[in-house]
C-alpha positions as a printed NumPy array, in Angstrom:
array([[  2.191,  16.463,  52.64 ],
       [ -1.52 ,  18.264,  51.971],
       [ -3.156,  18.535,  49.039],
       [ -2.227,  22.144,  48.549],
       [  1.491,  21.399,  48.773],
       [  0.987,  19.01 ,  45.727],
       [ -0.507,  21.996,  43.922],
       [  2.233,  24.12 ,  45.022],
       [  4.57 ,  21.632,  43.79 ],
       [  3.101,  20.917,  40.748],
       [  2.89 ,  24.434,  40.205],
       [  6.476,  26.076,  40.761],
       [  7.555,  22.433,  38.591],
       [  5.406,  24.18 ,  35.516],
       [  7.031,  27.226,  35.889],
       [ 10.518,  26.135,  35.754],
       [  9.846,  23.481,  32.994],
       [ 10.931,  25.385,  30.037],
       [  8.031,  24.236,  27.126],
       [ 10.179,  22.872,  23.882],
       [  8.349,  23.113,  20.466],
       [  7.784,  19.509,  18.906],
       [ 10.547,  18.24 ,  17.297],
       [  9.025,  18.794,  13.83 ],
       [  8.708,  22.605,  14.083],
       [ 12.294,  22.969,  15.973],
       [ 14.725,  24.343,  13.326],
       [ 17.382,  22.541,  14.867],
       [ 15.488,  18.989,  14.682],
       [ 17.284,  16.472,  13.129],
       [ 14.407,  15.39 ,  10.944],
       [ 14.864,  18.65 ,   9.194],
       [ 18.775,  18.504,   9.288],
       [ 18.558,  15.24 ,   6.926],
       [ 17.571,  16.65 ,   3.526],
       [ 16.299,  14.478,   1.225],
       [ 18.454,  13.845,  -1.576],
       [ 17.736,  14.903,  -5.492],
       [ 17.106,  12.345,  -7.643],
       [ 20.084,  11.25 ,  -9.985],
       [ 19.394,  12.736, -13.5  ],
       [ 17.994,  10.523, -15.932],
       [ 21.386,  10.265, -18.233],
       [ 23.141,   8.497, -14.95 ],
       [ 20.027,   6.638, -14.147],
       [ 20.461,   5.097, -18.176],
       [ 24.511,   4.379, -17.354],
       [ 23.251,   2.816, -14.114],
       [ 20.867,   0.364, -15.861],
       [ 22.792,   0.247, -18.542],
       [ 25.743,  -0.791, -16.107],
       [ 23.705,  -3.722, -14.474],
       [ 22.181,  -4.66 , -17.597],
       [ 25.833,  -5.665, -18.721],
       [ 26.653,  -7.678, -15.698],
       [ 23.774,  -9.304, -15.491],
       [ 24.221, -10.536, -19.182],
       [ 27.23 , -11.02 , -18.464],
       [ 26.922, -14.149, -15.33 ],
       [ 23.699, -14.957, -17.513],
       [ 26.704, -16.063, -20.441],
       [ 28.995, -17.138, -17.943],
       [ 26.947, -19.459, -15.779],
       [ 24.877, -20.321, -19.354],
       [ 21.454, -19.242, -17.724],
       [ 19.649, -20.477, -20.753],
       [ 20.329, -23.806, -20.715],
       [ 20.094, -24.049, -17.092],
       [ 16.1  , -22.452, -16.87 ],
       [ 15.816, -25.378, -20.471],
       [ 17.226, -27.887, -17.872],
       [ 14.475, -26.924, -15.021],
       [ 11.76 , -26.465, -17.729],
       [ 12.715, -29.886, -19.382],
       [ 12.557, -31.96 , -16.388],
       [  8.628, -32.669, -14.962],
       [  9.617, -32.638, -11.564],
       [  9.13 , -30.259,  -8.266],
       [ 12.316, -27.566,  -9.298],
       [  9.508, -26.806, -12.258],
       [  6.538, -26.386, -10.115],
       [  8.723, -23.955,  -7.649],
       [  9.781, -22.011, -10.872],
       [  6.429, -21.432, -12.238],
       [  5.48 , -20.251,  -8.49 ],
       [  8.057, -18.401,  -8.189],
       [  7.701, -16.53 , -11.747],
       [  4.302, -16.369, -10.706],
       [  5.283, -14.499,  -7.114],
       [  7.381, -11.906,  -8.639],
       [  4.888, -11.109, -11.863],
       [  2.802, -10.18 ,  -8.977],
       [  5.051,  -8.043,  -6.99 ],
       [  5.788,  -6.169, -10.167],
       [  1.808,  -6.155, -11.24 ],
       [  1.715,  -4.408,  -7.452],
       [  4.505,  -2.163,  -8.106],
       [  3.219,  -0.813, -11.317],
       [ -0.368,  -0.665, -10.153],
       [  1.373,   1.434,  -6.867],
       [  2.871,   3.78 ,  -9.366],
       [  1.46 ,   4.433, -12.107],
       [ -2.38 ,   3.004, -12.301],
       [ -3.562,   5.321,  -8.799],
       [ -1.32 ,   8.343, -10.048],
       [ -3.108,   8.285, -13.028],
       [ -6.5  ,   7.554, -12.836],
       [ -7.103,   9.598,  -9.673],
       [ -4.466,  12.46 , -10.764],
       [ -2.163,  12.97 ,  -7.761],
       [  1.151,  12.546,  -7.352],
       [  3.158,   8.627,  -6.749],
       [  2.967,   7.67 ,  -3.185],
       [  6.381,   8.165,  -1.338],
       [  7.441,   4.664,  -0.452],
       [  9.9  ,   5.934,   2.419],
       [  6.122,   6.398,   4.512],
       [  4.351,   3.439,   3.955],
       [  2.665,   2.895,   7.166],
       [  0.933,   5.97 ,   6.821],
       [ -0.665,   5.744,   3.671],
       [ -3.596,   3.382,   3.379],
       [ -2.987,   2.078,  -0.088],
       [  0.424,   1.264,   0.191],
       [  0.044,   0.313,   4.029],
       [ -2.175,  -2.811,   2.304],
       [  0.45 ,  -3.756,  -0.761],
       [  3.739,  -3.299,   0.408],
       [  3.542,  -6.17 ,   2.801],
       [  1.983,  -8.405,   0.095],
       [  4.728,  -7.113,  -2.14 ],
       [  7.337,  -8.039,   0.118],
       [  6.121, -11.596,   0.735],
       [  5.79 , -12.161,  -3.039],
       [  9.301, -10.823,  -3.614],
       [ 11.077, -13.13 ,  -0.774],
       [  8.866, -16.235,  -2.086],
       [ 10.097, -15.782,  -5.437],
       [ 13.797, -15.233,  -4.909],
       [ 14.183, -18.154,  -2.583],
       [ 12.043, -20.077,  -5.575],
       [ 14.215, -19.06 ,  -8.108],
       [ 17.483, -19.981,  -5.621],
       [ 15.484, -23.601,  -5.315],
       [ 14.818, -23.992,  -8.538],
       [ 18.146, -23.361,  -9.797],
       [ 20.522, -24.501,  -6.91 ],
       [ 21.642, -27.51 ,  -8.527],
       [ 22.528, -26.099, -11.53 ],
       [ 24.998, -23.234, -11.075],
       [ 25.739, -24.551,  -7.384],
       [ 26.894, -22.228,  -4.397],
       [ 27.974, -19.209,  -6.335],
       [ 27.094, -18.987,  -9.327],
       [ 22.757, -19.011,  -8.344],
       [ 23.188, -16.054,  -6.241],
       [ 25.08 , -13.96 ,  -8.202],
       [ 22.942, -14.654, -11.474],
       [ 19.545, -14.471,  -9.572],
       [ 20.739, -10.961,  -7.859],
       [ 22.333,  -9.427, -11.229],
       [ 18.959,  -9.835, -12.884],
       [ 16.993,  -8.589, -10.631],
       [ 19.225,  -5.659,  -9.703],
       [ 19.199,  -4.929, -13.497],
       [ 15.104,  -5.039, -13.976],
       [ 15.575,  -2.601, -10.657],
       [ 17.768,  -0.737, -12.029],
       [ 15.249,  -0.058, -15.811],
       [ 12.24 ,   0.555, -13.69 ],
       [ 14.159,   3.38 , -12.11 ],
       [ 14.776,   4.43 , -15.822],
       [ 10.467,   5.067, -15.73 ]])
């Protein structure tokens, strides 16, 4: 085959190649067929917390939460130490998440970042990784810390209910 039969080739291929539009300009694209869904109005975002507030009070009185973080705090042994870390991980991850959302909105007056593109934005490309590390080292701290208290169950389902309930008021904001 010669060199001009390439070109030929290549040539009559362009032709019949039909040119598509990207996928983000193509009103048929499926990124535009997903619509992004309202946010719940603030009266069912109050039942919502106000929902997961109650359970989490709730296991808290069943599994006597109080006296179980008195029985870690009493005792000067290594179940302390993880708790303080782990306190200390997820003050962070909320010092993160409130600097995230409402310190940069403010002082430099634009909008809060979307979370949903993270990778793309510079700020949260830096924090959201260092959030997510503080979260998962203070949840399994917290299910150290209190495993031998409320056992196989019962430290799961208190640990989650709180922290689904302090989600659950920050959505509130």
């Amino acid at each position: 085959m010669g060199n001009n039969e390439q070109v030929d080739i290549r040539r009559r291929t362009a032709n019949t190649i039909e040119i598509q539009e990207p996928l983000l300009d193509n009103d048929n694209s499926k990124v535009q067929q997903h619509k992004k869904r309202p946010r719940a109005s603030l009266i069912l975002r109050i039942l919502n917390a106000i929902k997961w507030t109650t359970v989490a009070f709730i296991t808290s009185w069943y599994f006597e939460a109080l006296q179980g973080i008195n029985q870690v705090l009493e005792n000067d042994n290594w179940r302390r130490k993880i708790f303080y870390i782990s306190l200390f991980a997820l003050l962070n991850m909320l010092l993160i998440f409130i600097y995230l959302q409402y310190y940069i909105p403010f002082t430099k007056k634009v909008s809060p970042p979307k979370f949903s593109s993270w990778n793309t934005d510079n700020n949260l490309k830096n924090f959201i990784p260092i959030a997510t590390f503080m979260g998962l080292i203070g949840i399994i701290g917290l299910l150290i810390s209190f495993w031998h208290i409320w056992g196989f169950f019962g430290t799961p389902l208190v640990i989650f209910s709180a922290l689904v309930s302090i989600v659950n008021i920050l959505n509130v904001l």
